[in-house]
C-alpha positions in Angstrom: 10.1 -1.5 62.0 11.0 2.0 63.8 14.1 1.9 61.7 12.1 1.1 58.2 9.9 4.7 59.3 13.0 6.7 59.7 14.3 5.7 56.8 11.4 6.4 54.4 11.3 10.2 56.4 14.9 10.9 55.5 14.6 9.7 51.8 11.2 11.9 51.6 12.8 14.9 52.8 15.6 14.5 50.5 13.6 14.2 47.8 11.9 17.5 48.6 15.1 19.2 49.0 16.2 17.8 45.5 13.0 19.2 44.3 13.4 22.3 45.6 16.5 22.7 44.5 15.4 21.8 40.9 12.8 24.5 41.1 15.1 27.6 42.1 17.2 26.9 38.9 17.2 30.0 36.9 18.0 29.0 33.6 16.1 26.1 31.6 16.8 24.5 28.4 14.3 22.4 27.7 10.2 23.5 27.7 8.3 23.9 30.7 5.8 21.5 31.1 4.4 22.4 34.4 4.4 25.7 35.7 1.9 26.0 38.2 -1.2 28.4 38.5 0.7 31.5 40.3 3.7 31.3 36.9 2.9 34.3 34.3 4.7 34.7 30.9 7.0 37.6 31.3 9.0 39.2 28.3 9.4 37.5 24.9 12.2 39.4 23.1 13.2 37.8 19.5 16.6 38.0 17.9 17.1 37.8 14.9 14.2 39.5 13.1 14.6 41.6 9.9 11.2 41.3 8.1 9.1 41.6 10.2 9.2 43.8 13.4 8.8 42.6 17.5 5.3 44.1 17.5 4.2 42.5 14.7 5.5 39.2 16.0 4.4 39.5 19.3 1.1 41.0 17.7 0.6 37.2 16.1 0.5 35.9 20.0 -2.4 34.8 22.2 -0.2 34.4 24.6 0.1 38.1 26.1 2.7 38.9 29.4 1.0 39.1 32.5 -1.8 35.8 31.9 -1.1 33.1 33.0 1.6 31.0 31.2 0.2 28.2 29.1 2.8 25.9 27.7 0.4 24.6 24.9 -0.7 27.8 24.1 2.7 29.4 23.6 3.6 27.0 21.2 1.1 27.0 18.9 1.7 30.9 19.3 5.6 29.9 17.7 4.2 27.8 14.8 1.9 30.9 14.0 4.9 32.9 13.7 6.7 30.2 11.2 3.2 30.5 9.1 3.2 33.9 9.1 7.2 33.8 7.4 5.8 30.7 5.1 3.1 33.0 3.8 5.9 35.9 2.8 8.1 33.4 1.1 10.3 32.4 3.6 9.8 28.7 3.6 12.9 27.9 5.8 12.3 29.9 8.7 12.5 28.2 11.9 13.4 29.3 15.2 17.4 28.2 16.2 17.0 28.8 19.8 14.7 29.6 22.6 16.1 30.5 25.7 13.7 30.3 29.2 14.6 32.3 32.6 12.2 32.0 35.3 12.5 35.1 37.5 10.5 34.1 41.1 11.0 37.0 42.7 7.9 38.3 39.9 6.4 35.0 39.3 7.2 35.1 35.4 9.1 33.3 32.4 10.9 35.8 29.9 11.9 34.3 26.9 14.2 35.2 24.5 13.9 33.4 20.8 16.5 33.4 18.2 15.0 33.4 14.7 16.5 32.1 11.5 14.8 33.6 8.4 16.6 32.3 6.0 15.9 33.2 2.7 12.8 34.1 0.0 11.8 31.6 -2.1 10.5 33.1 -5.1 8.1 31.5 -7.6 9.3 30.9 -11.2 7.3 29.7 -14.4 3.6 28.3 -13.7 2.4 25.5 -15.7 -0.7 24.0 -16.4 -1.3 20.3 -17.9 -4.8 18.4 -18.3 -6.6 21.5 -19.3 -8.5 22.4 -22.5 -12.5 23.9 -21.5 -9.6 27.0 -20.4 -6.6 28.3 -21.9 -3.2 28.9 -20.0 -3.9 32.4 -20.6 -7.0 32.6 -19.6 -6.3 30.4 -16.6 -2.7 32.9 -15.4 -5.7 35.8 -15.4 -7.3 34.4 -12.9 -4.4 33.3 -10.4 -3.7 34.5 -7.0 -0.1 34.0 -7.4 2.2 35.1 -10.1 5.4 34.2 -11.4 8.2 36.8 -9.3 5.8 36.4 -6.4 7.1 35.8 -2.7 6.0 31.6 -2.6 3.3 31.4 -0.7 2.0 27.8 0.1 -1.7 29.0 1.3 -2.0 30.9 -1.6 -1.2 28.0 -3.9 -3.5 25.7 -2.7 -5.9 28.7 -2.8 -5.8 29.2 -6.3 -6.0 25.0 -7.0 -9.3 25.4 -5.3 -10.1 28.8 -7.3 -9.3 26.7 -10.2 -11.8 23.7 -9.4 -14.5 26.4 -8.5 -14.0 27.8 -11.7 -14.6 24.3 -13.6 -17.3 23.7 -10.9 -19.5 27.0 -12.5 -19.6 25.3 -16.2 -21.0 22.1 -15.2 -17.4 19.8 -14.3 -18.2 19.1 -11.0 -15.7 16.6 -10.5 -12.8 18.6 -12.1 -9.9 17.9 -9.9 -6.0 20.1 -9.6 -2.7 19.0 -7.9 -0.6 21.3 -7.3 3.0 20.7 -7.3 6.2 22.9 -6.1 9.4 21.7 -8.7 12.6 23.1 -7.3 15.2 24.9 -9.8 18.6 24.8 -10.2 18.3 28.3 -7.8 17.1 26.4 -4.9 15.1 29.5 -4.3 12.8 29.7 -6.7 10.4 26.8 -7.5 8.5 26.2 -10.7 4.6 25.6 -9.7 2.9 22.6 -11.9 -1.0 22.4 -12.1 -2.1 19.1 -13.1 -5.9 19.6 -13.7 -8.5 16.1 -14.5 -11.5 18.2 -16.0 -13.8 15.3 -15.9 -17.1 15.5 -17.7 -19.8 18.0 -17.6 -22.7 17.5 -15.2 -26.7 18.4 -15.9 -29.6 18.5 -13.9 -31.9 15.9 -14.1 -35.3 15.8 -11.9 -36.2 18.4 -9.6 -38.3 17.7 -6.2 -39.3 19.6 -3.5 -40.0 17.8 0.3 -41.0 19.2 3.7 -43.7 21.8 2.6 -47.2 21.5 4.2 -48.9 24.6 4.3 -46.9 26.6 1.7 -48.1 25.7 -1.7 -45.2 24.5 -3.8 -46.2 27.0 -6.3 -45.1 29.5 -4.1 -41.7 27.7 -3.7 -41.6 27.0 -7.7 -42.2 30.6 -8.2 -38.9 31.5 -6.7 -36.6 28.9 -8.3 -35.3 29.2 -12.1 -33.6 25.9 -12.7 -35.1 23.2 -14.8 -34.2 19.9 -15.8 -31.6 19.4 -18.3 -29.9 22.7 -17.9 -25.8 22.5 -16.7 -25.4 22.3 -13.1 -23.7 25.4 -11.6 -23.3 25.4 -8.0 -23.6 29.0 -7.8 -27.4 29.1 -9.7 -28.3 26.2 -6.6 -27.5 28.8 -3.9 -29.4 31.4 -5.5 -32.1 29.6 -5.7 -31.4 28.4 -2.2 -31.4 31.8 -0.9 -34.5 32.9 -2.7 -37.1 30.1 -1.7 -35.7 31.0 2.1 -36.0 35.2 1.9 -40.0 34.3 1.2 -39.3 34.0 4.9 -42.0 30.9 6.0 -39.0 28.3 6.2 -36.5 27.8 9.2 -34.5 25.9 6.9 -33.9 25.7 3.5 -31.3 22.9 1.6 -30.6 21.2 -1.5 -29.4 17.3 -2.0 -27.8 16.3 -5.1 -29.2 12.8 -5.6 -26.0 11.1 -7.7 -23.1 13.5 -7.1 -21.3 10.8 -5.1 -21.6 8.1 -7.3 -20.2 11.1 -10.0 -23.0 10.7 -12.5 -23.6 13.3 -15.3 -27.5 13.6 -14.4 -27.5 14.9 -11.0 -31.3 15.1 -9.6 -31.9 18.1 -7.0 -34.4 17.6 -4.0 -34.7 20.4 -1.9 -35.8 20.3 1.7 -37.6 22.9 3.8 -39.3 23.1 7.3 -41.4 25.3 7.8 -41.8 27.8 10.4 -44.8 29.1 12.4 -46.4 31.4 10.2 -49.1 33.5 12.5 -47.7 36.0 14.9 -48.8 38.6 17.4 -46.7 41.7 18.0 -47.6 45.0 20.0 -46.1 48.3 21.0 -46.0 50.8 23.9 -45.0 54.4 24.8 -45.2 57.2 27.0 -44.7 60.9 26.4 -44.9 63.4 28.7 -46.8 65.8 30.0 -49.4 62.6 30.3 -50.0 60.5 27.2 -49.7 57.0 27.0 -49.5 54.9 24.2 -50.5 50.8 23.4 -50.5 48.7 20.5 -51.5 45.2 19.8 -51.3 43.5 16.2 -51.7 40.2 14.7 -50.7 38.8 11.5 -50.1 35.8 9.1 -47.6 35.6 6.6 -49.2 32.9 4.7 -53.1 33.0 5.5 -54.3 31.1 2.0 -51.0 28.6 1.8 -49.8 30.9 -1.2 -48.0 33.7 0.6 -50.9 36.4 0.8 -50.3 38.5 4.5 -52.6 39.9 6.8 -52.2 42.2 9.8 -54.9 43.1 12.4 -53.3 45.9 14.4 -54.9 48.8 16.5 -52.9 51.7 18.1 -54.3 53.5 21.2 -53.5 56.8 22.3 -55.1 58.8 26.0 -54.0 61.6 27.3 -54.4 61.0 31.2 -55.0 65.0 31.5 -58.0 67.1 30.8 -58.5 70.6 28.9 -62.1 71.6 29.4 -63.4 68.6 31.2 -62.3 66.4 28.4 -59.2 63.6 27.8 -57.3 63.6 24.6 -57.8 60.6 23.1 -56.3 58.4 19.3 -58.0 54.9 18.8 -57.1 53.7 14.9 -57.9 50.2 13.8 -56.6 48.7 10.8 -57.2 45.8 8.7 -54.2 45.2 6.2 -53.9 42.6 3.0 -51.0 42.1 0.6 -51.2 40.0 -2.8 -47.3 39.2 -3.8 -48.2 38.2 -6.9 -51.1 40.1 -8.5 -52.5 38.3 -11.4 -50.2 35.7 -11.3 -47.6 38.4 -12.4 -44.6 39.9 -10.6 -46.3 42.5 -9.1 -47.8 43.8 -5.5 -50.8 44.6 -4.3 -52.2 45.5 -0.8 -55.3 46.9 0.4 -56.0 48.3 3.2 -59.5 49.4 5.4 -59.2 51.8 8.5 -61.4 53.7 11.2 -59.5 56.0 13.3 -61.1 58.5 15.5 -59.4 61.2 17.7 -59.8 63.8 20.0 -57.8 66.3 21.1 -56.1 70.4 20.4 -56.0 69.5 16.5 -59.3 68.7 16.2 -61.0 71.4 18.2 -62.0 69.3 21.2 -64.7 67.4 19.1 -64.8 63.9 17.9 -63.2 63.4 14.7 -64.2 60.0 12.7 -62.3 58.8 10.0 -63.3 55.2 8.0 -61.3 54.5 4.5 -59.3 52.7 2.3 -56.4 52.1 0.4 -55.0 50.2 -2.6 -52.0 50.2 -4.1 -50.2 47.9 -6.8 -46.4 48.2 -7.4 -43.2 46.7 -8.6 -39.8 46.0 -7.5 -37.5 47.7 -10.1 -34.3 46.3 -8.4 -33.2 44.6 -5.2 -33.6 48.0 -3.5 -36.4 49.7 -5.3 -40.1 49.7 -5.4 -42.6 51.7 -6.9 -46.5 51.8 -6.1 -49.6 53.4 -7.9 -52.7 53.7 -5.3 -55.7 55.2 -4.4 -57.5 56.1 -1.3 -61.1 57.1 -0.6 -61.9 58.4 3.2 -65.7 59.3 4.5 -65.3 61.8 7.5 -68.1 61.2 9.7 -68.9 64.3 11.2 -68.5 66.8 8.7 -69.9 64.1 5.7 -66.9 64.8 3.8 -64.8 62.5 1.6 -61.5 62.3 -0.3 -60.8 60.6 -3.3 -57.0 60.9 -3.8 -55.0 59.1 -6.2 -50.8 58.8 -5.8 -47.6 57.0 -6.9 -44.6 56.8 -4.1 -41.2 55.1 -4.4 -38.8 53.9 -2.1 -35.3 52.7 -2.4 -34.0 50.4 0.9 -30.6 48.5 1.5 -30.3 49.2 5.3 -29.0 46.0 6.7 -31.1 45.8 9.4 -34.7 47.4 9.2 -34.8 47.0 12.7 -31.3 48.3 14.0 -29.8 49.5 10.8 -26.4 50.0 11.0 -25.5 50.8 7.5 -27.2 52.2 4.5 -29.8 54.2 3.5 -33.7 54.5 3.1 -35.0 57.2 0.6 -38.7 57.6 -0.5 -41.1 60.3 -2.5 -44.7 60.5 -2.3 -47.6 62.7 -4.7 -50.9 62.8 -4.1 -53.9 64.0 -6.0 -57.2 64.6 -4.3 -60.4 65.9 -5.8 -61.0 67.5 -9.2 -62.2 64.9 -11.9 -61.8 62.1 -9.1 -64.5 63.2 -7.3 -64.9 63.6 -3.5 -65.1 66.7 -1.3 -61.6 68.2 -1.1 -59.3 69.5 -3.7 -55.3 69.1 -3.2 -52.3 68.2 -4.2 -49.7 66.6 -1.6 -45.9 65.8 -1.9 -43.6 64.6 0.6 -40.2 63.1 0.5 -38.3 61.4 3.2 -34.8 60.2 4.0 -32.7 58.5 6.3 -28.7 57.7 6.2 -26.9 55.4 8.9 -23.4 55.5 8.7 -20.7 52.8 10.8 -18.0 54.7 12.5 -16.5 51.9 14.1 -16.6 50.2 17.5 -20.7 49.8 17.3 -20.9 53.7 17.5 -23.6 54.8 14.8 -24.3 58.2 13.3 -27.6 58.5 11.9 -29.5 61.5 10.1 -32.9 62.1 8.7 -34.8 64.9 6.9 -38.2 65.4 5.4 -39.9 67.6 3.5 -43.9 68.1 2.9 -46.3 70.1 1.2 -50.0 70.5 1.0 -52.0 73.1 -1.3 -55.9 73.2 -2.3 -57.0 74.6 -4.9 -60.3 74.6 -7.2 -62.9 74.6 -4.4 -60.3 76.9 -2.4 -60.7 75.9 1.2 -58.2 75.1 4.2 -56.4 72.1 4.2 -58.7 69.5 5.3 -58.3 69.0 8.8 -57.0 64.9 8.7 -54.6 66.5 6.1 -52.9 69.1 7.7 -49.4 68.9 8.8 -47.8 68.6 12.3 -44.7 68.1 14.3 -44.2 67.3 17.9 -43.6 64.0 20.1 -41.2 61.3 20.0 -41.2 60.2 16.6 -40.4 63.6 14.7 -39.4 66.4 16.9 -38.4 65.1 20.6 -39.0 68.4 23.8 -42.2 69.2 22.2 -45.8 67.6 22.9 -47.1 65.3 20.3 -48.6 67.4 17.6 -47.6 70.8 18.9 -46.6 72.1 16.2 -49.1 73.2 13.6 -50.0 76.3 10.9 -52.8 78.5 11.1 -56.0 76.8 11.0 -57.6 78.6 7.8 -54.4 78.2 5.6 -54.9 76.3 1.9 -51.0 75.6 2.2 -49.4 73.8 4.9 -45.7 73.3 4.3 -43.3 70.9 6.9 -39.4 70.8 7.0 -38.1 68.0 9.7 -34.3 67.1 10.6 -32.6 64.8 13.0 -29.2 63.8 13.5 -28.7 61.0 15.9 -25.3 59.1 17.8 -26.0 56.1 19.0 -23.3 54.8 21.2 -22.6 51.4 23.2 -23.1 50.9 26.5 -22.8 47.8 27.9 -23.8 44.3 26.4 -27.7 44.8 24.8 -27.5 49.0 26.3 -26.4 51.6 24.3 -27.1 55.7 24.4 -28.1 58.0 21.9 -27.5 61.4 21.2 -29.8 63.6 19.7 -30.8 66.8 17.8 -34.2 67.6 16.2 -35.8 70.6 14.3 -38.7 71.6 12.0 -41.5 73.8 11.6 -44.7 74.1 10.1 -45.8 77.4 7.8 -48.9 78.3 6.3 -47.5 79.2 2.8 -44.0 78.5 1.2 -43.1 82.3 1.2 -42.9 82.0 5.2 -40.5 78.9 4.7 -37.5 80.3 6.3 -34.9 77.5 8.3 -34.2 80.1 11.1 -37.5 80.2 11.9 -37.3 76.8 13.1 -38.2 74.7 16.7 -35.7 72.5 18.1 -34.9 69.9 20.6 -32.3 68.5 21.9 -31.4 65.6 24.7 -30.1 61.8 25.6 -31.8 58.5 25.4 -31.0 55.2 26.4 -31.4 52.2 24.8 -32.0 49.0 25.3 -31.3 46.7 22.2 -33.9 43.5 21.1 -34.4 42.1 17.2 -37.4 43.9 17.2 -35.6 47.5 17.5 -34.9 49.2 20.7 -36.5 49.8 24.0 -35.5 53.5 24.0 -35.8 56.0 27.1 -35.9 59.5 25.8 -35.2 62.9 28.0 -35.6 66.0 25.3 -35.7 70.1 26.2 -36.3 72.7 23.5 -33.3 74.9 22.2 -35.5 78.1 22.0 -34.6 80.9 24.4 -32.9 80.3 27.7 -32.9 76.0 27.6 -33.4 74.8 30.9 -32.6 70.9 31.8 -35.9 70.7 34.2 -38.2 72.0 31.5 -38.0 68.6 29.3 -40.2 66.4 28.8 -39.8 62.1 28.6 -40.7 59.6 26.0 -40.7 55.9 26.0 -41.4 53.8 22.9 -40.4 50.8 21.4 -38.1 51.1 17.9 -36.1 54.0 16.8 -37.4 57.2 15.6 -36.1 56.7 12.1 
């Protein structure tokens, strides 16, 4: 038995001698399977190479020296490097010989690979058989590939599935191309057959719609524009698709084709939606120094009759936590909005609006100001961007027993990406009102105002943004001042950031108030969901257009952070003003939720 023992010892220590001695070899032929967690992947030098360079090829590589070494990962690193020849014509690359030294005194594998290109296959004549609904002509347009091109194998079967799209769009659904590579007498260039099976011409046949419970399948109907009996082109489905899901009450949105297995040439279309929750509660907050505070609360529905009509309840609170006189400034507005998508049963919008808003503060002397009013307005979207509107809006001041009746037309053109956190794009819009005169009221004036904002992508999540704005007010026939709710200002954290909100104002007598606003923004990333923002701001406010000069401007200048949500940004602002001797304690903070433009 003792003699059993020692001999199992002495054949287990040679064995972990033999093993060690396996492991200190410095050159290896074959793959390493195993290389343990503390082995990285060292230098890979390829030999061999003419078109395309070591930093390309090493480029194509997850594998990167210094990680670990992954055995799997490296060689599906080597078959990307093949594709990558295959896709430039050079169908016969392949690699002649890879060569492995470990090196343990730095814990890595260097390889060294020995390419063989070999050489380009080119692609010769390109035929077409099967096809009639298209001529050859018409059909070598539309290629990816071209006769004299490097042979690429991706791009051939590419353009066979560019070619049974292409059938798809006029109704042959089940249109079907082989593709086949006929070598030459030159066995580098190959002739490239299409063999194309158009198949027979598909319709639409009965149309349903499932899933809808509180949306009115009027409102879905509305959106679509396919009927029965019409060709069935895939595209015209996923517009429709997209359409009946930007009304923005589903979750999910889908077509079945009822028949398209079983290859029929009546194809019925059901589509499916769910619905999402269509009541939602929102609110707002901010905080501006020297002491004002901010809150806002709204609800809404986005489908309150079942046939896509809106509402919004939303109130926005202001309170100055100071005094002047004995008295805190105060804002309380309270609104009550409704929007009509299709007035009349036509393609047109209309929205109405009621409001009470009452203040008190600098602007309005120290006394109670009352505002209750309405507003109206029915437009159209000219394109996917554009709107216009025509409206009018009547307003009762309480105190003074004053009203407006003011008629105007505004436009606005929109393709940010984002409304939210645009990244790209623009938003543009113009506004003229007419108050008083034949329309009736208290007040006389004519208004303008146009507004616009530009976000522009430099790269790496770092956004420049810019926004300007122009304004004017004039009274005329009953010459007065501007109405007080009409007159112009500038200040706070939406407009001109280092100054108080509403600070900025023209003499209180003036019959013209005129307003020039500009802001230039960087918004850079942080970390994750943070990002900082860079900012300028400037403006004034002049009692007739003859004052209007741009060096007599107010300006502000400071940092923000921000903290990004779908909703907009959490943003922290610190702002001082660029007039005279700027001093980094003299700036005042905001907080607010959303960007200033």
């Amino acid at each position: 038995m003792r003699f059993n023992r020692i001999n199992i010892i002495l054949l287990a220590g040679f064995l972990a001698l033999w093993g060690c001695a396996k492991k200190v070899q410095t050159e290896l032929k074959e793959p390493v399977e195993e290389t343990g967690p503390r082995l990285k992947l060292g230098k890979v030098t390829f030999v061999g190479n003419a078109v395309f360079t070591q930093g390309q090829l090493t480029g194509k590589m997850t594998s990167q020296r210094g990680q670990r070494f992954d055995d799997f990962t490296f060689q599906q690193d080597l078959r990307k490097i093949i594709y990558m020849y295959q896709k430039k014509g050079f169908l016969e690359a392949k690699f002649q010989n890879r060569e492995q030294r470990v090196n343990l005194e730095a814990q890595e594998i260097d390889y060294t690979l020995t390419i063989s290109e070999g050489q380009l296959s080119a692609i010769g004549q390109i035929q077409f058989q099967g096809n009639s609904l298209y001529s050859d002509s018409v059909l070598l347009s539309l290629l990816k590939v071209k006769s004299g091109d490097a042979l690429n194998l991706a791009a051939v079967k590419q353009t066979s599935s560019g070619i049974v799209a292409l059938y798809a769009e006029k109704g042959y659904l089940y249109a079907t191309v082989k593709d086949t590579i006929m070598k030459t007498e030159d066995g580098h260039v190959s002739n490239i057959v299409y063999r194309i099976a158009e198949g027979r011409q598909v319709f639409i046949g009965l149309i349903g719609i499932k899933g809808n419970k509180r949306v009115s399948q009027k409102v879905i109907k509305r959106e679509m524009n396919l009927s029965s009996g019409e060709v069935l082109m895939p595209s015209r489905v996923y517009q429709n698709q997209q359409r009946v899901y930007s009304l923005g009450l589903f979750t999910e949105v889908r077509f079945e084709m009822e028949g398209l297995t079983e290859k029929s040439d009546t194809v019925n279309l059901l589509l499916f939606v769910k619905e999402d929750k269509n009541s939602w509660y929102g609110f707002n907050f901010g905080y501006q120094q020297p002491d004002r505070v901010q809150l806002g609360l709204e609800w809404g529905s986005d489908n309150i009759f079942g046939n896509l009509q809106k509402i919004t309840l939303k109130t926005d609170i202001g309170y100055g936590l100071g005094k002047t006189d004995g008295l805190h400034p105060y804002t309380n507005d309270y609104y009550l909005d409704y929007l009509e998508p299709y007035f009349l049963s036509l393609p047109l919008k209309a929205s109405g609006s009621i409001y009470y808003k009452r203040q008190r503060d600098e602007a309005s002397y120290w006394s109670p100001l009352s505002r209750l009013g309405g507003e109206a307005k029915v437009g159209k979207s000219i394109t996917r961007i554009l709107q216009v509107y025509l409206g009018y809006k009547y307003e009762f001041l309480e105190e003074t027993t004053t009203t407006t009746s003011d008629v105007f037309v505004s436009a606005t053109a929109d393709n940010r990406d984002d409304i939210f956190n645009p990244t790209r794009g623009y938003n543009v819009s113009a506004r003229l009102d007419q108050a008083g005169s034949v329309l009736g009221g208290s007040n006389d004036y004519r208004k303008s105002t146009g507004e616009t904002a530009f976000y522009h992508n430099l790269g790496r999540s770092f956004i420049l943004a810019w926004h300007a704005k122009a304004s004017g007010i004039y009274t005329f026939n009953r010459v007065g001042p501007v109405p007080i709710q009409e007159r112009l200002k500038l200040g706070g954290a939406m407009n001109l950031r280092g100054y108080a909100q509403d600070e900025i104002y023209a003499d209180t007598f003036s019959t013209v108030n005129m307003l020039v606003n500009g802001n230039l923004e960087l918004r850079v990333p942080v970390y994750k969901m943070f990002g900082a923002c860079l900012f300028v701001d400037a403006g004034n406010v002049w009692a007739d257009i003859e004052s209007v000069k741009w060096k007599q401007y107010h300006g502000g200048t400071g940092l923000g952070l921000r903290f990004y949500t779908p909703i907009g940004p959490v943003r922290l602002d610190y702002a001082i003003k660029t007039e005279g001797r700027m001093e980094l304690k003299g700036g005042l903070i905001y907080i607010n939720l959303g960007h200033a433009f």
